[in-house]
C-alpha positions as CSV (number, residue, x, y, z in Angstrom):
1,X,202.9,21.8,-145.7
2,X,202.4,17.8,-145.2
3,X,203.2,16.8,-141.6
4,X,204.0,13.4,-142.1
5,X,205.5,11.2,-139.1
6,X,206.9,7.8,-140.3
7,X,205.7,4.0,-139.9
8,X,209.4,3.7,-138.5
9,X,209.0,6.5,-135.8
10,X,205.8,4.9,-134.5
11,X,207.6,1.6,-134.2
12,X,210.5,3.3,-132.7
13,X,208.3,5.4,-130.1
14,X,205.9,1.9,-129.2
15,X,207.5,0.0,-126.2
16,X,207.6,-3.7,-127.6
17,X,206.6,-5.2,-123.9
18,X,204.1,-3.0,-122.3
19,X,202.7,-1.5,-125.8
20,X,202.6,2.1,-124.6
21,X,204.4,4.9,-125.8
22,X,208.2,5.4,-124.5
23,X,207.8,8.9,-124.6
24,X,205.2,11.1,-122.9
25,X,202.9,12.3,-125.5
26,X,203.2,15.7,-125.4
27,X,206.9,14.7,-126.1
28,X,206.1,13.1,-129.0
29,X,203.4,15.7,-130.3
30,X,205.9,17.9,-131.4
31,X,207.7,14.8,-134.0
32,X,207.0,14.9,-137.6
33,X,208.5,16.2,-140.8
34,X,206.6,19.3,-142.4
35,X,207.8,19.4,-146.1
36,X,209.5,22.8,-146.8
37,X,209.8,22.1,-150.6
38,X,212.4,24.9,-152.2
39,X,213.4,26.1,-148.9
40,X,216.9,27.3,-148.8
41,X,218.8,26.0,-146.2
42,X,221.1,28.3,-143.9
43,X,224.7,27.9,-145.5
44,X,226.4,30.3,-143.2
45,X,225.7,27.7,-140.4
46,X,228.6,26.9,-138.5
47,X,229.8,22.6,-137.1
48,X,232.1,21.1,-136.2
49,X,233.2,18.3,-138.6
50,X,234.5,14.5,-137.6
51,X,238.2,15.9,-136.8
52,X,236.9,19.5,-134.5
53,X,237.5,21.2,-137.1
54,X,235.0,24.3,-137.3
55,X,233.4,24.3,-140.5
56,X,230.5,25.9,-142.5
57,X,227.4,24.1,-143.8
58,X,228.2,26.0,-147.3
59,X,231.5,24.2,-147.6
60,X,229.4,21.1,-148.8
61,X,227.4,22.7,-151.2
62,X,228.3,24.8,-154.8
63,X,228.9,21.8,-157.1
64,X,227.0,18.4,-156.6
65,X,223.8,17.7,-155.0
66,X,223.8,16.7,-151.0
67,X,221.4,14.2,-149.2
68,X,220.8,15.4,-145.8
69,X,220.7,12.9,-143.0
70,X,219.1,14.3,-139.5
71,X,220.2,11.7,-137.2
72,X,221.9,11.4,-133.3
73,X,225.4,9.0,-133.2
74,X,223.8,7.6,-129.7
75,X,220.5,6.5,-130.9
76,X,219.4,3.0,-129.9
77,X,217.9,2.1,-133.3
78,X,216.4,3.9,-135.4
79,X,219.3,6.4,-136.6
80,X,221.3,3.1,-137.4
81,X,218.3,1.6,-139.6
82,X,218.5,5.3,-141.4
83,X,222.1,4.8,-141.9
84,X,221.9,1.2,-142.3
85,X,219.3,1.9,-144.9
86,X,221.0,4.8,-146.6
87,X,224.5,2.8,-147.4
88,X,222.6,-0.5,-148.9
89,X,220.5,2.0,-151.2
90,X,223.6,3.9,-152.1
91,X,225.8,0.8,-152.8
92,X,222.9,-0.1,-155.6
93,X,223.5,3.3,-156.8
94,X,225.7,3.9,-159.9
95,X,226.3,7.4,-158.2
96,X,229.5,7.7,-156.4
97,X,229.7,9.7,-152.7
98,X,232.0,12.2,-153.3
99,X,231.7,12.2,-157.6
100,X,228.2,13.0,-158.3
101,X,226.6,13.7,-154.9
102,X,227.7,14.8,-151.5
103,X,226.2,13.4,-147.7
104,X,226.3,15.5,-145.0
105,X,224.8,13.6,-141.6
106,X,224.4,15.9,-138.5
107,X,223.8,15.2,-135.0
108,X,220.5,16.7,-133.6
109,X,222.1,16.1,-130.2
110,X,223.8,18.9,-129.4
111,X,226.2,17.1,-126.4
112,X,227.6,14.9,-129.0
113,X,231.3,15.1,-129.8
114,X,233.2,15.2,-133.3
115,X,234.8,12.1,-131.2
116,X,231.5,10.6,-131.9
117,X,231.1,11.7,-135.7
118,X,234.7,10.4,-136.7
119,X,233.5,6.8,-134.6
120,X,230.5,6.6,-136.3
121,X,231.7,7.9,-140.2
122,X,234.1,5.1,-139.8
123,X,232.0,2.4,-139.3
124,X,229.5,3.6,-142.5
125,X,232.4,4.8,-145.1
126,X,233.4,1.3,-144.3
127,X,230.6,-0.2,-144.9
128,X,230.1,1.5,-148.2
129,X,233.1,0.7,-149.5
130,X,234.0,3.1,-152.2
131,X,237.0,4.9,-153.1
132,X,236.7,8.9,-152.2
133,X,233.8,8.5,-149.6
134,X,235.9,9.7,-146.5
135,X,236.2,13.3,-148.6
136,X,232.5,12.6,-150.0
137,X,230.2,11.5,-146.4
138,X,230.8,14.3,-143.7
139,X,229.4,13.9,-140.0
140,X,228.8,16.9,-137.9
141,X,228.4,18.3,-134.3
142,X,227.2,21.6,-133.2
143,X,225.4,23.5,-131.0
144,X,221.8,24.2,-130.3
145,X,221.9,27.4,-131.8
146,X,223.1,26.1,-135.3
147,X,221.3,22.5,-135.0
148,X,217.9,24.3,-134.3
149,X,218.1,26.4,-137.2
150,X,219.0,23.5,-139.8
151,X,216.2,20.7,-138.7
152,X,213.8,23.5,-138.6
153,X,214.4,24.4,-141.8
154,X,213.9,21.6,-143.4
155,X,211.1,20.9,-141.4
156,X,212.6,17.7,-139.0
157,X,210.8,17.7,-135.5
158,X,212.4,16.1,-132.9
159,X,212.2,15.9,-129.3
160,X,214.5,15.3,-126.1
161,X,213.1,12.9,-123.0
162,X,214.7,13.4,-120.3
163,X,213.4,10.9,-118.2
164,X,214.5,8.3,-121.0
165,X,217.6,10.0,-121.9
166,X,216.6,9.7,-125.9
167,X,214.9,11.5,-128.4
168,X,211.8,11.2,-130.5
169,X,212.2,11.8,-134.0
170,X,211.1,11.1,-137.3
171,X,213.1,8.9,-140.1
172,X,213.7,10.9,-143.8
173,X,216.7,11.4,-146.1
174,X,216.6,14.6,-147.6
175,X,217.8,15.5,-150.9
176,X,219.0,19.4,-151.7
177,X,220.0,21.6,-154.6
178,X,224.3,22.1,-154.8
179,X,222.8,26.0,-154.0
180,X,221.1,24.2,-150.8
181,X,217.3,24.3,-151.9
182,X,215.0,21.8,-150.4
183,X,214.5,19.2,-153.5
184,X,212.9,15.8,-152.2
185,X,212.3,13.9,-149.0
186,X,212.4,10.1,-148.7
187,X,210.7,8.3,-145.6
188,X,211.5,5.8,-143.5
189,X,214.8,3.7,-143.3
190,X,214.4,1.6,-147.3
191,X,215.0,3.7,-149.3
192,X,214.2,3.1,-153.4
193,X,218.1,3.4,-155.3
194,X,215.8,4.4,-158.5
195,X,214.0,7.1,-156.1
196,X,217.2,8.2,-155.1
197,X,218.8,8.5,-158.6
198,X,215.9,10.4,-160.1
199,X,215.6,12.8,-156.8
200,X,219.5,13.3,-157.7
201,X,219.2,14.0,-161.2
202,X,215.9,16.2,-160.4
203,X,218.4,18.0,-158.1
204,X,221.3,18.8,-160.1
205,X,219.3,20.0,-162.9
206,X,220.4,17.4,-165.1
207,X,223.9,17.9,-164.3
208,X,224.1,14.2,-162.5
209,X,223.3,11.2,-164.7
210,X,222.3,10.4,-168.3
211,X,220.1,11.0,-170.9
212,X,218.3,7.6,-169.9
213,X,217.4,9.3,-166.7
214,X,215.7,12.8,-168.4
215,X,214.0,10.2,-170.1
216,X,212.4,8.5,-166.8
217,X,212.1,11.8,-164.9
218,X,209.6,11.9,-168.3
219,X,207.7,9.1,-166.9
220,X,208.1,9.4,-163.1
221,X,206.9,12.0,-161.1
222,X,207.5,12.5,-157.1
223,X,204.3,12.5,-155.0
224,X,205.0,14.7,-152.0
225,X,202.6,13.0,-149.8
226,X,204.7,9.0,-150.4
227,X,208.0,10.9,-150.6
228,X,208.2,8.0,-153.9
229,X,208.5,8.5,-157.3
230,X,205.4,6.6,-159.3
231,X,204.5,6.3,-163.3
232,X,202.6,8.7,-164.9
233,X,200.4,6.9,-167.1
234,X,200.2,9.9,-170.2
235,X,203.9,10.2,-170.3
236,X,204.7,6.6,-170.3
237,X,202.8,6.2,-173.5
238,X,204.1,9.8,-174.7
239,X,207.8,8.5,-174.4
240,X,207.0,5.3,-175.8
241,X,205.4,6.2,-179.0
242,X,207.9,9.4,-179.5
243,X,210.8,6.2,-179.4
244,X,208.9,4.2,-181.6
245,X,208.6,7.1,-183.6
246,X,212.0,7.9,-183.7
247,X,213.3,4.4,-184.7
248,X,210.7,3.8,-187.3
249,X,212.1,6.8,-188.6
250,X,215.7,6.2,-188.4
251,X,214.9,2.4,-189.5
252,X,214.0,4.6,-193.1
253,X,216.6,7.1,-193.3
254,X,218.7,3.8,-193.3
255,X,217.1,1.7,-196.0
256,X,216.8,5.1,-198.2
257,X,220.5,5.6,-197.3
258,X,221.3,2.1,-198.4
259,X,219.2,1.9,-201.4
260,X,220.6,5.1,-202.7
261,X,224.5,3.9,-202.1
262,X,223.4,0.2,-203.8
263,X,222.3,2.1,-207.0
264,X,225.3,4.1,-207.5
């Protein structure tokens, strides 16, 4: 497994004043994000959703793929910059919350209050702006129990200081099967809209977007240690000279077709 902790946790965890770490260190030892690639996530889980109603984490999975979002609704800054970050990506996104993907966000913080989640969905399904998002973007609450299991499954480390009333934590979006299998993690608080598509068309098995995007899954390929998609090279030129190909050929079929109609 990679154990990668974000550029925008170390930012998050460096005091801007005195330039030491917020945190004790041995607080901050145990935050990273340890890629658990095809992991199944626990789907008998049990929330609470924004209105305290209990619910189970299988009630957002079955059709469409879901992006994960760890995140605490009292964090200072950097759950907002994931959130933030997540809405401007999605709003360049041809992909509609609640049509072709789902977003679940859950609270590591196991004192917050669906009062909390409903306060904070508001503010985001606002700001995203789309028709069907309030039945598409879910935030949850739950216990320890139930929180534990999830962010360790998935691999997201995070720890509470007491002293500073705040956890340490890493920054990812994670993006699972619609039969809750680990697919692909994206870092940080930007977050690529063409990453995004392809990890959601790699993640509902072609069921989400078009035949343009097989084609650039073709010519992309994720590299687990960026948590990005980059160009392979081979396939680039493979897909290019199979299209050129292809219309050469049709561009013949069409003058045969046209010569043969002309002479009768």
């Amino acid at each position: 497994m990679i154990r990668f902790l974000t550029l925008a946790t170390c930012l998050f965890l460096v005091s801007p004043v005195s330039g030491q770490s917020v945190f004790p260190r041995d607080v901050t030892q145990g935050v990273s994000i340890d890629q658990k690639m095809g992991a199944r996530v626990p789907l008998d889980l049990e929330f609470k959703n924004e209105l305290g109603e209990t619910v189970r984490l299988g009630d957002y999975f079955g059709d469409r793929p879901v992006v994960l979002t760890p995140v605490y609704y009292s964090c200072p800054m950097l759950c907002n910059l994931v959130l933030d970050g997540l809405v401007r990506t999605t709003r360049n996104l041809k992909f509609d919350i609640g049509d072709e993907y789902e977003v679940v966000t859950v609270s590591f913080d196991h004192s917050e209050s669906p009062e909390m989640a409903l306060a904070k969905k508001g503010v985001y399904t606002k700001r995203y702006g789309r028709p069907g998002v309030e039945a598409g973007w879910h935030f949850l609450t739950g216990d320890q129990l139930a929180i534990r299991a999830l962010m360790e499954t998935v691999g997201f480390g995070y720890e509470y200081d007491a002293i500073q009333d705040q956890y340490a934590h890493a920054a990812a979006i994670i993006v699972l099967t619609p039969d809750g299998r680990i697919s692909r993690y994206f870092y940080g608080f930007e977050y690529n809209a063409r990453d995004l598509r392809l990890g959601l068309v790699e993640a509902s098995d072609g069921q989400v977007g078009s035949a343009i995007d097989q084609v650039l899954l073709l010519c992309y390929s994720y590299d687990l240690a960026t948590g990005k998609y980059s160009r392979v090279a081979m396939n680039v030129v493979r897909v290019g000279g199979t299209l050129t190909a292809a219309s050469i050929f049709g561009f013949i079929f069409l003058m045969v077709r046209r010569e043969k109609k002309r002479r009768a």
